[in-house]
ZAMARGU-4260 file (C-alpha; in steps of 0.2 Angstrom, whole numbers, plus 5000, padded with zeros to 4 digits):
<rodrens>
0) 5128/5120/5028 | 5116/5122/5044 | 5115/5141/5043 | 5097/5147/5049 | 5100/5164/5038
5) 5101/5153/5023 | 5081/5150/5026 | 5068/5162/5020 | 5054/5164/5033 | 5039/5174/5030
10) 5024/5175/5046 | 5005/5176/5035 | 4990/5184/5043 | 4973/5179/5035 | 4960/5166/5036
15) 4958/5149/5029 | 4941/5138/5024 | 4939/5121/5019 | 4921/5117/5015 | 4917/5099/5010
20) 4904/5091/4999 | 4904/5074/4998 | 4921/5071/5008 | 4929/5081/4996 | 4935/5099/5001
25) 4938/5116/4994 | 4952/5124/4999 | 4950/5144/5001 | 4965/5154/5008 | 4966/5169/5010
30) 4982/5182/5018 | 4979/5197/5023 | 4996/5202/5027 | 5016/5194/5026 | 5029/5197/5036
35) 5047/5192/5030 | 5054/5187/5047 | 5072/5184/5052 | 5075/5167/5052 | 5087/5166/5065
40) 5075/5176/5078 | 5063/5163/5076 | 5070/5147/5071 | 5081/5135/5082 | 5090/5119/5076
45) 5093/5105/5087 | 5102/5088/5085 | 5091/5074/5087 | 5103/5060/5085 | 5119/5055/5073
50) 5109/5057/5058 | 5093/5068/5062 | 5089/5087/5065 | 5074/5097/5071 | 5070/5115/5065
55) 5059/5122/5078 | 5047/5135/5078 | 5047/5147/5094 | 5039/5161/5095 | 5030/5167/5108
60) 5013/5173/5104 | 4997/5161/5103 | 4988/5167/5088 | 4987/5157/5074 | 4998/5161/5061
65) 5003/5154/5044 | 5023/5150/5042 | 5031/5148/5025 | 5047/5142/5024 | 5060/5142/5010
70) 5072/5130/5013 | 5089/5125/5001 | 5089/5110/4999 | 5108/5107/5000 | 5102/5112/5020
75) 5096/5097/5021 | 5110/5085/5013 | 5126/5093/5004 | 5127/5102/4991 | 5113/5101/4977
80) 5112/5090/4963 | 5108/5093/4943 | 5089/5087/4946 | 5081/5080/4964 | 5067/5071/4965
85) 5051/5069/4980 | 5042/5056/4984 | 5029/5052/4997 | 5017/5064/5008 | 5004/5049/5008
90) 4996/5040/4997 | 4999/5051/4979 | 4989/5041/4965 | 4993/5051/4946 | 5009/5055/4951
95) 5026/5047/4960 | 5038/5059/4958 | 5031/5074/4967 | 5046/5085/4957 | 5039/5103/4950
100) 5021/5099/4961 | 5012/5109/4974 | 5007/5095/4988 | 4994/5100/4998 | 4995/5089/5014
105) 4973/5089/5019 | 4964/5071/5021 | 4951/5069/5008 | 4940/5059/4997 | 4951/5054/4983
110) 4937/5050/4972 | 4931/5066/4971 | 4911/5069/4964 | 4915/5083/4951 | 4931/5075/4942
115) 4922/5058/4943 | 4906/5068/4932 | 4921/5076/4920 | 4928/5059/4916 | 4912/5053/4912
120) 4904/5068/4901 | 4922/5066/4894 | 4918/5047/4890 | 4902/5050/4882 | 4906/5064/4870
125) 4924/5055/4865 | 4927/5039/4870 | 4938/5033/4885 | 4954/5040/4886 | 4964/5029/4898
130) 4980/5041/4894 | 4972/5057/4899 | 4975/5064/4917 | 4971/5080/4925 | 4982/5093/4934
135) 4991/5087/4949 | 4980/5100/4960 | 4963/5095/4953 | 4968/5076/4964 | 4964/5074/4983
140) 4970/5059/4993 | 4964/5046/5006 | 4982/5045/5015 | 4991/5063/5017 | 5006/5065/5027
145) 5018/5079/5030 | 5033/5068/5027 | 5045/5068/5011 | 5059/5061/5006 | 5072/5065/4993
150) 5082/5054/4981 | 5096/5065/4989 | 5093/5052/5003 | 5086/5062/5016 | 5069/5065/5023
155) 5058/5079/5030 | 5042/5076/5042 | 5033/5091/5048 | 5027/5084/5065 | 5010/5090/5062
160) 4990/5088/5062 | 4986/5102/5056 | 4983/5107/5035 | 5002/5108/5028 | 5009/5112/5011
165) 5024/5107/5002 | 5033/5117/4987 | 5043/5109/4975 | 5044/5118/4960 | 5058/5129/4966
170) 5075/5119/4960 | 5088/5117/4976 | 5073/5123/4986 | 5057/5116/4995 | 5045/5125/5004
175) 5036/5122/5018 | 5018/5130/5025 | 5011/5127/5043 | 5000/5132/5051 | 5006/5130/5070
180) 5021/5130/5079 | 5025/5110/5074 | 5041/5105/5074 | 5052/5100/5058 | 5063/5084/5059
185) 5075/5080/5045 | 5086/5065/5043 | 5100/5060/5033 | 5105/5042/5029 | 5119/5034/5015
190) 5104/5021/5010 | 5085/5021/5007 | 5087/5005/5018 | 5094/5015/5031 | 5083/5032/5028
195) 5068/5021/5029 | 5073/5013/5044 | 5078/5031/5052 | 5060/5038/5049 | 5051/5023/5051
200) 5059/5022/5072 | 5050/5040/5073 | 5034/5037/5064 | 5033/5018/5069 | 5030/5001/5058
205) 5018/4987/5055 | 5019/4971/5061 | 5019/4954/5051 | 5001/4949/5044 | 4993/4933/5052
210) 5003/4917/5043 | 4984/4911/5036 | 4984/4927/5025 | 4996/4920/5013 | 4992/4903/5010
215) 4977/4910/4996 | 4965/4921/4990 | 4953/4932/5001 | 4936/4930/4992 | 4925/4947/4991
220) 4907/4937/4991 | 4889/4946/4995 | 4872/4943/5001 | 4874/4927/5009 | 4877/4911/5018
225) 4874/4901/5001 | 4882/4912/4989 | 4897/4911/4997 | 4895/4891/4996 | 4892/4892/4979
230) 4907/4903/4975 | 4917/4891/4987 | 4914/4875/4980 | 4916/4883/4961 | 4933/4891/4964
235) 4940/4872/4974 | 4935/4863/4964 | 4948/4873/4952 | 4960/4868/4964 | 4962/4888/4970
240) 4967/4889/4989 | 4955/4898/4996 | 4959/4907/5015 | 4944/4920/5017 | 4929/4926/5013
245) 4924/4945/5015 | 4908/4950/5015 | 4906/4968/5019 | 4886/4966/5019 | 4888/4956/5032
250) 4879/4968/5042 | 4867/4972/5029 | 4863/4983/5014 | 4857/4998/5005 | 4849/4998/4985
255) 4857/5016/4981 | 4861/5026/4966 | 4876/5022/4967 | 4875/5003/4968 | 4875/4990/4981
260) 4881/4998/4997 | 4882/4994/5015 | 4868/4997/5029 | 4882/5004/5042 | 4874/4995/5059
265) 4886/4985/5064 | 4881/4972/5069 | 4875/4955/5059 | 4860/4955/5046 | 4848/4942/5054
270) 4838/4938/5038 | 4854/4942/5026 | 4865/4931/5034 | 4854/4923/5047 | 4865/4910/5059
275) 4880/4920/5053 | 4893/4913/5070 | 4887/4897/5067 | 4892/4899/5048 | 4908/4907/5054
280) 4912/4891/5064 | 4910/4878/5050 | 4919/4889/5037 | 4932/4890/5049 | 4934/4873/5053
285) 4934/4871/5032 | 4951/4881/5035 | 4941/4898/5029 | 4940/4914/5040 | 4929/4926/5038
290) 4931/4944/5039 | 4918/4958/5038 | 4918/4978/5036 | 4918/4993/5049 | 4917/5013/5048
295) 4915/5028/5060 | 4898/5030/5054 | 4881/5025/5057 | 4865/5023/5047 | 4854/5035/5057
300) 4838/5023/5052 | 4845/5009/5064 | 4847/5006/5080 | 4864/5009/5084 | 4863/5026/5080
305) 4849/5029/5091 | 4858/5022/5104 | 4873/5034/5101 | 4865/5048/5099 | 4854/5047/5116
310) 4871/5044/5124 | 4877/5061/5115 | 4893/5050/5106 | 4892/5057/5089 | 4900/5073/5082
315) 4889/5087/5083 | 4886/5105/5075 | 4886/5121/5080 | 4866/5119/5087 | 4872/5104/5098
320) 4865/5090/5086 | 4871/5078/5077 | 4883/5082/5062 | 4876/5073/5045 | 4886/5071/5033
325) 4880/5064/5015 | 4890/5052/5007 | 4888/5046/4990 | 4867/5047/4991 | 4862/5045/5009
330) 4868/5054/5027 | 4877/5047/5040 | 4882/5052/5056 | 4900/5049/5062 | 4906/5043/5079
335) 4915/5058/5092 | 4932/5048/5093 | 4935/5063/5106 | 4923/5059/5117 | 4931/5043/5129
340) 4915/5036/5133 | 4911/5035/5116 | 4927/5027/5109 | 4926/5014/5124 | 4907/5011/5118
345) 4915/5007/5099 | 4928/4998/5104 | 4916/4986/5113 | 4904/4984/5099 | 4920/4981/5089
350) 4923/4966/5103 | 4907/4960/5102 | 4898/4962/5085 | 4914/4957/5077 | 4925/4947/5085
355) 4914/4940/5097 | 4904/4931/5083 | 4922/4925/5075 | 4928/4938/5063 | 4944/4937/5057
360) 4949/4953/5052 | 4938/4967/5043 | 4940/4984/5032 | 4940/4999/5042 | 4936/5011/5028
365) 4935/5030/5031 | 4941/5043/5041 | 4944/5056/5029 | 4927/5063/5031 | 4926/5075/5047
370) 4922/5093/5044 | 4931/5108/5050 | 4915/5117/5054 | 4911/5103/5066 | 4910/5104/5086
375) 4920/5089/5096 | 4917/5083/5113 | 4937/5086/5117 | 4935/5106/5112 | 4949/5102/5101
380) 4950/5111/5084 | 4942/5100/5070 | 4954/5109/5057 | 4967/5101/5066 | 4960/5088/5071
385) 4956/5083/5055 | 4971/5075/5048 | 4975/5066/5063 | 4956/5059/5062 | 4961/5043/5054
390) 4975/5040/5065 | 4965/5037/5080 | 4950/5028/5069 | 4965/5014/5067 | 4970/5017/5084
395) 4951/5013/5089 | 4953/4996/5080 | 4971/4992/5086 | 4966/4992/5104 | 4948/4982/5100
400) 4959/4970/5094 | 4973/4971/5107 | 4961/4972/5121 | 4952/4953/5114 | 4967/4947/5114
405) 4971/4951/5131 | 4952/4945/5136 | 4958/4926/5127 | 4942/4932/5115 | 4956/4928/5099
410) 4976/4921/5100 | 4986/4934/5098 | 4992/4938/5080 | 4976/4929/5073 | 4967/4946/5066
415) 4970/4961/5055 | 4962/4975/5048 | 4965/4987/5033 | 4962/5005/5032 | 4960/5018/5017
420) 4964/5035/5026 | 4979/5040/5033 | 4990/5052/5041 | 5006/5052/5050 | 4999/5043/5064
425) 4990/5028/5056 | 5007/5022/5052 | 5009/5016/5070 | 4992/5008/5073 | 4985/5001/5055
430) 4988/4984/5049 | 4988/4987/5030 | 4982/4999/5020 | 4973/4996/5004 | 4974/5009/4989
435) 4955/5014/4989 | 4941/5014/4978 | 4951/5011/4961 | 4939/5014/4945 | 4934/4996/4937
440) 4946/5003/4923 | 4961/5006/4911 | 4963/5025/4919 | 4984/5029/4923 | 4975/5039/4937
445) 4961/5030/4944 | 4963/5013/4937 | 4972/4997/4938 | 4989/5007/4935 | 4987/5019/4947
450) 4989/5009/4962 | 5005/5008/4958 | 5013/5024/4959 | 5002/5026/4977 | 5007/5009/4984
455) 5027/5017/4980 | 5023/5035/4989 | 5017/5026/5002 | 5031/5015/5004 | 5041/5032/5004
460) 5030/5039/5016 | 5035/5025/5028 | 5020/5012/5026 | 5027/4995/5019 | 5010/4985/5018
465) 5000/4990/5002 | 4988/4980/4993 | 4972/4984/4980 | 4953/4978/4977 | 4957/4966/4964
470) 4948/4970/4950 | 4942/4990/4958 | 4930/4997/4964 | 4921/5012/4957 | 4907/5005/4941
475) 4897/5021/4935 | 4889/5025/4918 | 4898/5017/4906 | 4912/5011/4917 | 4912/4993/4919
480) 4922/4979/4925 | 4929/4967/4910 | 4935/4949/4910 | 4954/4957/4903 | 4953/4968/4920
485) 4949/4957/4931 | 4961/4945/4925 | 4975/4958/4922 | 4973/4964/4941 | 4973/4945/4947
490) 4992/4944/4939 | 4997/4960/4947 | 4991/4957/4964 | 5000/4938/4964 | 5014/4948/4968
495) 5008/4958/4983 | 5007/4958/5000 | 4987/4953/5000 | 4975/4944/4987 | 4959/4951/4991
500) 4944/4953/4978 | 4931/4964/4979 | 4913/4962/4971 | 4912/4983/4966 | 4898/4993/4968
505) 4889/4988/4954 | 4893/4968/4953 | 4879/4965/4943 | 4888/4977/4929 | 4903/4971/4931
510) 4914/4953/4929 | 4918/4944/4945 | 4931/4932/4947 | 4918/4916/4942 | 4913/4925/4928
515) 4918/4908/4917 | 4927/4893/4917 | 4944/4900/4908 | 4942/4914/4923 | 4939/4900/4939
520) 4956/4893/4930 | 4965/4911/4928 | 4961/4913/4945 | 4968/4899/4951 | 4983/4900/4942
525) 4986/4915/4950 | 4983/4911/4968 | 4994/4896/4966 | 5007/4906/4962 | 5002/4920/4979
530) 5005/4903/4989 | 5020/4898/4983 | 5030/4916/4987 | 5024/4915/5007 | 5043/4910/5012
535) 5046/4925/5002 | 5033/4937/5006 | 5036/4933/5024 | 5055/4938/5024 | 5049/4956/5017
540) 5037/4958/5031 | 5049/4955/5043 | 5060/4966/5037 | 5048/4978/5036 | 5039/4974/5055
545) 5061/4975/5061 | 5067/4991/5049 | 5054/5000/5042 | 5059/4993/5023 | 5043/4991/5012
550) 5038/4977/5005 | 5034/4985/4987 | 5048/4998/4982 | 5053/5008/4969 | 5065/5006/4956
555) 5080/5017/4965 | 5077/5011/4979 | 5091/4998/4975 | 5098/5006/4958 | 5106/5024/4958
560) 5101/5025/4938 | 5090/5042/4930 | 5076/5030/4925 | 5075/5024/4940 | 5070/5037/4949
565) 5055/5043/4937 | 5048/5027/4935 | 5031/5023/4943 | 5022/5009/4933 | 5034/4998/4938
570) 5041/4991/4955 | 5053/4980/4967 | 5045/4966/4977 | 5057/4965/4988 | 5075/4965/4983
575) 5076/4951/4971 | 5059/4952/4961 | 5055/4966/4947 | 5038/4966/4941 | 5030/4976/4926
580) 5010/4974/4928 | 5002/4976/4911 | 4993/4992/4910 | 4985/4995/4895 | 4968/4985/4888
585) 4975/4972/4874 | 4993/4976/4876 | 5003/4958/4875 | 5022/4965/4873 | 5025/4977/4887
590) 5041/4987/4885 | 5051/4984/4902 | 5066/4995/4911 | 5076/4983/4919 | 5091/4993/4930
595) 5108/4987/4927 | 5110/4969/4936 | 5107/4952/4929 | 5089/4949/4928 | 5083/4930/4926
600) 5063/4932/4915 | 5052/4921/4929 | 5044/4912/4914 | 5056/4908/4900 | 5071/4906/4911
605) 5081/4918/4898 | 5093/4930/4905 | 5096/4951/4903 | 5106/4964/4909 | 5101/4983/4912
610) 5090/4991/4897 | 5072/4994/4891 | 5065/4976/4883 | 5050/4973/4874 | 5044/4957/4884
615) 5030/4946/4876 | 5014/4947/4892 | 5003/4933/4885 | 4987/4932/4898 | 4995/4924/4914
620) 5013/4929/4911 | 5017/4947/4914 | 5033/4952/4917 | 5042/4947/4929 | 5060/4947/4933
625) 5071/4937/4945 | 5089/4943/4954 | 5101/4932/4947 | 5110/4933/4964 | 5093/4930/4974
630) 5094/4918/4989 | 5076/4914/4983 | 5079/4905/4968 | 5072/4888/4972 | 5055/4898/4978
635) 5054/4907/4962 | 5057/4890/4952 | 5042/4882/4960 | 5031/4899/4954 | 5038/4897/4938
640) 5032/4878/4937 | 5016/4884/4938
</rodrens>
């Protein structure tokens, strides 16, 4: 089985470009010449441990070369089965079974400018189309990692920064393109429990969020102290528990094209939010943290930027100054994480600005952005530096936070932060991710139902804690939030790691979750209900800090059934919780797989076996359905009650 000569190895000669507009990249490739090598002169295998391997790469020369391998996939794990299926490499968002695709592995804007101006011609000359979806090529992805797992239960990680490509259109093959010498881990294992645990030890886990976050909802509030009052009192009085306020124009704001955005100095808007640490204080001792919002860029109007760029701390062009980069309507320059005078500098306005003044926790959005035509303090090569960007933008954050806890600043365990871009190293350093800017729509690629196919790659790429903007994020044209949305996305999130809301882009377009009095109730129906799961929700966090198992998984994870392992709008919370988010705008009977098990429907109490129902999903009850061997009955009983 382990027979190099089995593999198909060609060496390619060319050049490769990646020019970006926006965050978003084009990829140009082109090869000059192929070689068909013998595998066996280059390629060694080594045991790792019991269950893992590692295909290395050795040759001798320091040019940069491209490798394809064609690997059989019964290499990896036995001889092939009738139809295989792959999961993972990120964060993948119109599709979960990666089965007949072309993956290319490259950090991007996911929201990409041109496909976003397609949807929307489309909209005005026909009409939304929630149903329609474009080829899997035409997508690019916040979180890409060169890891893959199979539902043969093994899994392939190419130990890699650089720009990777995986091939699985080939049946009983995958192929694999690098661009260095990186080294090729596989493992085997007789469980997804076990594989995930396997990979997780090499990739690393996340911790256990801070107890307060599930005792409620994490409100998304703007422009100001007394806004946030207002939207306090309006949802307590409802009786919703309320643990956080987020306000990411905590440190200011910009009136764009593009909406409501945030003025990226960070540090805290005096006439926006003016007394904000004494404000901190009193929410905090009202039992509410507050939490703000943090990039790797800076506004180059304000102050913090000037500062940075006298001290020579941002990226830079080929003329030595500083690399802007436009994103959305306005440029930006970004923070050299190479340079260790400037990462100490960050991390200490991270200490200072942020948690100095009492925040709680904060999103630490981007990373995906750095260009390859770019110079770094380090000399390193920004095209493979780039993947591995966002990995240190997390690690930047991890040790703020760790180094304030050493200081007494905050008690350990008390903060978290949440990340959009990823790669293979963020696994290690991130405290959750969250699924990006989602459209404020019905879309199966960009809407409400796409979170869940990326919230199951990612959980098959090793990262267990997953959550989305309530409601979205993206408004544009004729793309607005609706009250049925919100709501809708409220139910789904109950059962999730994270309630957290977000205002969008364009709140004034769009419903927020006070819009009226039957959506103060819905909302806190639905956060009653988040509260009530924490015994729960904290055993799976656990699991997932001590094994590497996700906290969201798919179906087959825990059911060796055909179905199973093509379904992506449905998912496991845990072992014992099946939930079927409604997905579609009016829909009040959603048709529902349940795996062969007896399943216990959380609001009716009636009982099923295995097959495909047609489950009545008035407004507050989606389906949901209970392991009728769960330990966790009582807990899902007192949900039910409410």
């Amino acid at each position: 089985m382990m027979d190099l000569g089995r593999i198909r190895l060609e060496r390619a000669f060319g050049k490769a470009e990646f020019p970006m507009e926006k965050g978003s990249f084009e990829y140009i490739d082109e090869v000059t010449d192929r070689l068909e090598e013998d595998p066996r002169k280059w390629l060694s295998l080594e045991l790792v441990s019991e269950n893992e391997f590692c295909l290395r790469i050795f040759p001798a020369e320091d040019e940069k070369n491209r490798w394809y391998l064609r690997i059989p996939t019964d290499f990896f794990a036995g001889p092939a089965a009738d139809e295989e299926h792959f999961y993972g490499t990120g964060e993948t968002f119109p599709e979960f079974d990666l089965s007949g695709q072309k993956v290319r592995v490259w950090v991007a804007e996911h929201q990409n400018a041109k496909r976003i101006a397609r949807k929307l011609d489309l909209w005005e000359k026909q009409g939304p189309e929630p149903e329609r979806t474009w080829p899997f090529s035409d997508y690019e992805t916040y979180y890409a990692q060169p890891t893959f797992v199979s539902s043969r239960k093994y899994y392939v990680h190419v130990d890699s920064t650089g720009y990777v490509k995986f091939d699985f259109t080939r049946p009983g093959w995958v192929g694999i393109e690098i661009r260095d010498k990186a080294p090729i881990f596989f493992g085997r294992a007789e469980s997804f429990e076990e594989l995930s645990s396997l990979f997780s030890e090499r990739l690393g886990r996340q911790k256990v969020l801070p107890e307060w976050t599930r005792d409620g909802v994490i409100l998304g509030i703007e422009e100001g102290p007394e806004a946030i009052d207002e939207k306090i009192a309006k949802v307590q009085a409802a009786g919703t528990p309320v643990v956080g306020i987020w306000s990411q124009d905590w440190c200011g704001c910009r009136r764009t094209g593009f909406g409501y955005q945030v003025m990226w100095n960070w540090r805290y808007d005096r006439e926006l939010y003016p007394d904000l640490p004494q404000h901190i204080r009193r929410w905090r001792k009202e039992g509410i943290r507050f939490l703000g919002y943090i990039n790797p860029f800076m506004a180059i109007e304000k102050d913090l930027y000037a500062y940075a760029s006298a001290q020579g701390y941002c990226v830079k062009d080929h003329d030595g100054k500083d690399y802007l980069v436009t994103i959305t309507t306005f440029p930006a320059a970004m923070i050299d994480l190479t340079n260790p005078a400037a990462w100490e500098w960050y991390k200490g306005v991270i200490k200072a600005n942020m948690i100095g003044i009492g925040l709680s926790g904060w999103m630490a959005d981007f990373g995906e952005y750095l260009p390859t035509d770019c110079v770094l303090f380090s000399g390193e090569d920004p095209e493979i530096k780039h993947n591995d960007w966002p990995a240190l933008w997390a690690k930047c954050n991890r040790e703020a936070v760790r180094e304030a806890e050493i200081a007494g600043l905050v008690p350990e365990g008390e903060i978290f932060f949440f990340t959009r871009a990823g790669s293979a190293g963020t696994v290690r350093y991130s405290d959750m991710m969250w699924n990006g800017d989602q459209h404020v729509d019905w879309s199966l690629d960009d809407g409400l139902a796409s979170v869940i196919p990326a919230t199951l790659s990612l959980a098959m790429s090793g990262y267990g804690l997953t959550h989305s903007d309530v409601g979205g994020y993206t408004t544009m044209g004729p793309m607005t939030r609706t009250k049925e949305l919100m709501m809708r996305w409220e139910e789904m999130n109950t059962f999730s790691p994270l309630m957290r809301t977000h205002p969008g882009n364009q709140p004034s377009r769009s419903v927020q979750f006070d819009g009226d009095e039957e959506m103060i109730r819905h909302l806190s129906l639905c956060v009653r209900r988040y509260a009530a799961l924490k015994e729960y929700l904290v055993s799976l966090e656990e699991e997932n800090a001590e094994k590497g198992v996700p906290v969201m998984r798919p179906l087959f994870y825990h059911y060796d059934e055909p179905r199973a392992y093509t379904e992506k709008f449905e998912y496991l919370l845990g072992r014992d919780l099946l939930i079927a988010p409604v997905i579609r705008e009016g829909e009040k009977t959603r048709n529902v797989y349940l795996p062969e098990d007896l399943w216990i429907h959380l609001w009716s109490g009636k009982e099923y076996t295995g097959g495909v129902y047609g489950i009545e999903a008035p407004m507050g009850m989606i389906p949901v359905f209970v392991r009728k061997n769960s330990p966790y009955q009582a807990v899902f009983m007192n949900v039910s009650k409410l």
